[in-house]
LUMZAGU-153822 format. One record per residue (C-alpha): x, y, z; residue in one letter. Coordinates in steps of 0.5 Angstrom, whole numbers, padded with zeros to 4 digits, always signed. Layout:
BEGIN
XYZa;...
***
This chain:
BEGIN
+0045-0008-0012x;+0047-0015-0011x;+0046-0019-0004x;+0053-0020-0001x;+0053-0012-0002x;+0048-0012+0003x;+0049-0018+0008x;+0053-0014+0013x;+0046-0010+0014x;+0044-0015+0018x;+0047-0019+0024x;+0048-0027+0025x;+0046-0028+0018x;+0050-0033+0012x;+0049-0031+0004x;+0049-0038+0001x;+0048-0036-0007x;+0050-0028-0009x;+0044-0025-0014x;+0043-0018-0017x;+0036-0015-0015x;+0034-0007-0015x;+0029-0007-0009x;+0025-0011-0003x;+0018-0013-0004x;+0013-0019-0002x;+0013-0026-0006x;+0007-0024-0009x;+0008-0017-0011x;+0007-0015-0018x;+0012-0010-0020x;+0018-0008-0026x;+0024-0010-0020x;+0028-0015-0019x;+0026-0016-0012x;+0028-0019-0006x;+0024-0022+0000x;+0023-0027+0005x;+0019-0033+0005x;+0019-0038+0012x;+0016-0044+0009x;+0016-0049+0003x;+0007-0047+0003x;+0009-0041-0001x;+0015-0043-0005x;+0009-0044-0011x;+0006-0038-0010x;+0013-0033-0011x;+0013-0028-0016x;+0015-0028-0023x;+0019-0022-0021x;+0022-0026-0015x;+0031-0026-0016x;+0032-0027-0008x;+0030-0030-0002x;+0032-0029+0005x;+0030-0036+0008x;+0031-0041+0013x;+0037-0046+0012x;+0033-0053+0009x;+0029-0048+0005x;+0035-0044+0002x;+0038-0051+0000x;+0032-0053-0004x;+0032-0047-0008x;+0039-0044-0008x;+0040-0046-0016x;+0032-0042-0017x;+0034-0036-0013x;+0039-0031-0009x;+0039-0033-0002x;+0041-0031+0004x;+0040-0037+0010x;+0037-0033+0017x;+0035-0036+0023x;+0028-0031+0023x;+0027-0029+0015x;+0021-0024+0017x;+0024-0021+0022x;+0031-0019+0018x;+0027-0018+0011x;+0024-0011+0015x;+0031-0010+0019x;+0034-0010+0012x;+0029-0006+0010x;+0030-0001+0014x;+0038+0000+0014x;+0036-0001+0006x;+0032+0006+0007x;+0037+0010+0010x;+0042+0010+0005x;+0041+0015-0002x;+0042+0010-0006x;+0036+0005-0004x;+0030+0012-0003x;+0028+0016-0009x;+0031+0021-0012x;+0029+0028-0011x;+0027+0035-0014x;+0024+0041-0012x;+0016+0040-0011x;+0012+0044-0017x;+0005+0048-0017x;+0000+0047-0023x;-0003+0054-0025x;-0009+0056-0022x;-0009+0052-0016x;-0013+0055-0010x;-0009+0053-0004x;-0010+0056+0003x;-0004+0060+0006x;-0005+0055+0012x;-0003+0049+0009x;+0003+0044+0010x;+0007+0042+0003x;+0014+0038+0003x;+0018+0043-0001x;+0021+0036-0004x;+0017+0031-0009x;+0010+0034-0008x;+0008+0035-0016x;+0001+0039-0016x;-0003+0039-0022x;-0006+0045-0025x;-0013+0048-0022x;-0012+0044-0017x;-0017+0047-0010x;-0012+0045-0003x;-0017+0048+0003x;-0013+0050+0010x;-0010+0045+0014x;-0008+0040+0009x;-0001+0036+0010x;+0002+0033+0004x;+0009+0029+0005x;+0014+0029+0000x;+0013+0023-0006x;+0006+0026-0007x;+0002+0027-0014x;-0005+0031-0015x;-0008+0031-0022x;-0011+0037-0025x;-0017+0038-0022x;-0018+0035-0016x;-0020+0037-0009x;-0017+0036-0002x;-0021+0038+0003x;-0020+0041+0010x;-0016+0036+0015x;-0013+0031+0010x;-0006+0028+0010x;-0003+0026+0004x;+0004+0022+0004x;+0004+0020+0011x;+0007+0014+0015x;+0003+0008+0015x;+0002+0003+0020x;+0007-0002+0020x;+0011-0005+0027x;+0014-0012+0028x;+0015-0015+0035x;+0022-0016+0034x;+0027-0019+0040x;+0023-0015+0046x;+0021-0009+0043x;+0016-0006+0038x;+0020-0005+0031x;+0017+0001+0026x;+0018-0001+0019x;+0020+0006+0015x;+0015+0008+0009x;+0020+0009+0003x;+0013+0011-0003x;+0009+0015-0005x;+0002+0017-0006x;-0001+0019-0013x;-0009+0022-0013x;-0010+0023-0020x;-0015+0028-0025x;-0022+0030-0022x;-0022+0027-0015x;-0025+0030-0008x;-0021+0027-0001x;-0027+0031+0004x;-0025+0033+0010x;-0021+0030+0016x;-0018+0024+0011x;-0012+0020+0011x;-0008+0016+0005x;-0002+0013+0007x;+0004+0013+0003x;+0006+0006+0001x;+0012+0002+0003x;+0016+0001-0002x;+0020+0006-0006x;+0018+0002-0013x;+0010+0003-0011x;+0004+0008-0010x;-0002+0008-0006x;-0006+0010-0011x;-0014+0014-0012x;-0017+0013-0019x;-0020+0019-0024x;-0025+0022-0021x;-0027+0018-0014x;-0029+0021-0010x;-0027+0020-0001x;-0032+0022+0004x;-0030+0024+0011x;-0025+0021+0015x;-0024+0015+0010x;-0017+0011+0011x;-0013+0009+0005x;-0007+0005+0008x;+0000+0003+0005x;+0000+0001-0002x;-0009+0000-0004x;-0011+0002-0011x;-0017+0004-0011x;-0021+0004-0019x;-0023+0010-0022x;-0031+0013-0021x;-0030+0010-0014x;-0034+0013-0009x;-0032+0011-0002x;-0037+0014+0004x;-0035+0016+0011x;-0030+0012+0016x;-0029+0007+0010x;-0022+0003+0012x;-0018+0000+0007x;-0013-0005+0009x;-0006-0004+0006x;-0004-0007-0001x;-0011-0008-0003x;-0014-0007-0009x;-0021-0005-0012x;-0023-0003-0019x;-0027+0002-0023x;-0034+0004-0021x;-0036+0001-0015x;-0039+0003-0008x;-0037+0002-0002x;-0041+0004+0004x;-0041+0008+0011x;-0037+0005+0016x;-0034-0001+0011x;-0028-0005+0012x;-0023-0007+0008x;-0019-0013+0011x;-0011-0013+0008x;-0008-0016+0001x;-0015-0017-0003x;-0017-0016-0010x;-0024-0013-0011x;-0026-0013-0018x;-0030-0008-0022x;-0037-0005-0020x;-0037-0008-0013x;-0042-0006-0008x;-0040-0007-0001x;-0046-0004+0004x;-0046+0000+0010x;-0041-0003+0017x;-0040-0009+0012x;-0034-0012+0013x;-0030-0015+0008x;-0024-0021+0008x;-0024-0024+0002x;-0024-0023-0005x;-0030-0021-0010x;-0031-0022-0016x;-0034-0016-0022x;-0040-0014-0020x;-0041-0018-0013x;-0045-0015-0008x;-0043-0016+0000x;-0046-0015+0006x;-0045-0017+0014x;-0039-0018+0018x;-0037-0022+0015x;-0039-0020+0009x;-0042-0025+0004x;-0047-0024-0002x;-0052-0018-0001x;-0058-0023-0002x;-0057-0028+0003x;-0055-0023+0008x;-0061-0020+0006x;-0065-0027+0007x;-0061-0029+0013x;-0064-0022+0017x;-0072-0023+0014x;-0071-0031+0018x;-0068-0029+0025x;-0073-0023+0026x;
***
């Protein structure tokens, strides 16, 4: 689609150069699309993605970058981005295309769960116990287990304060638990925001009880998340690593392989692969350690 087909979507604001783009994302997201976003001030202008064709912007800033990029000048960039995103969800075109849900062979599923009757693709010997919610744009591999109380595909937490109220921010993605993973009892992993993205849980990790996914997190393969585990949207952890009771996570990090994050940890920046962390906030487990031994 192209920018001045949807200019008229949102009020008060000025197309200063038409370009084509295929969906909306943040500067720095990583996708195939060709994307639109928003961009408030120069300090970001570096950090734009490759994938990046237009800007919803300020005046000053849209003048400098108008023969870079689309842009679409707007007196409040943030706050029209998320407008447009949600008149953008409404529309057939923008949403993902739909088709009946499918089964696998030999699922257990317990007759008191809740399955949207449209995109949901359950794999086979699939184990689904009773009080379970999936939401459409749902995937399950084969031999996963989703235990009592879950919800899968369910909106994420995000609002604006825009003009005097709190404005929600529709979730148009989806959610894909892939082969020989257990979700125990009582969890929630959120859809992601985009049509383009995933909240996604990795071969064979494993989620304890009342864990939180929120919108757009990739967690690795092997993972192993212990109870009341909260990770923040858009963050991402690799394979093989721990995360302990009651952790965490804040939003839009990358946490690399083989990581450890310890009990009531709270984690706000990236780590490397093989990083063990401690505290609130969380720093290297050892000098965590050797902080505690001082103070007693």
């Amino acid at each position: 689609m192209l920018l001045s087909e949807v200019t008229n979507l949102i009020d008060g604001v000025e197309l200063l150069r038409d370009i084509e783009f295929t969906s909306l994302g943040l500067a720095v997201a990583d996708c195939d699309e060709k994307l639109l976003t928003f961009i408030e001030s120069e300090k970001y202008i570096n950090s734009l993605s490759n994938n990046i064709m237009g800007l919803i912007t300020t005046k000053d800033i849209g003048e400098k970058l108008k023969n870079r990029y689309g842009v679409i000048i707007s007196k409040n960039p943030r706050a029209d981005y998320f407008k447009l995103h949600n008149e953008l969800s409404n529309l057939e075109s923008y949403k993902r295309k739909e088709f009946t849900t499918s089964i696998g062979n030999e699922c257990k599923i317990s007759k008191f769960v809740s399955i949207s009757d449209k995109n949901v693709i359950i794999g086979n010997n699939v184990i689904i116990e009773e009080f379970v919610v999936i939401r459409e744009n749902t995937i399950i591999g084969d031999n996963s287990i989703i235990r009592s109380g879950v919800v899968l595909g369910g909106e994420g937490y995000e609002y604006k304060r825009l003009d005097g109220i709190i404005m929600n921010v529709k979730h148009c993605g989806g959610v894909i638990i892939g082969r020989n993973v257990e979700v125990q009892y009582n969890s929630c992993i959120d859809k992601a925001l985009y049509t383009w993205d995933n909240t996604i849980i990795g071969d064979y990790s494993k989620l304890d009880n009342l864990v939180h996914i929120e919108h757009g997190v990739k967690v690795g393969k092997r993972c192993l998340i212990a109870s009341r585990a909260t990770f923040g949207g858009r963050t991402v952890i690799g394979d093989d690593s721990w995360i302990g009771l009651g952790a965490i996570i804040s939003n839009g990090l990358i946490l690399g392989n083989k990581v450890s994050i310890s009990l009531g940890s709270v984690v706000t920046k990236n780590l490397n692969d093989g990083e063990k962390v401690s505290g609130n906030f969380a720093i290297n487990h050892d000098r965590f350690i050797e902080h505690i031994k001082k103070i007693r």
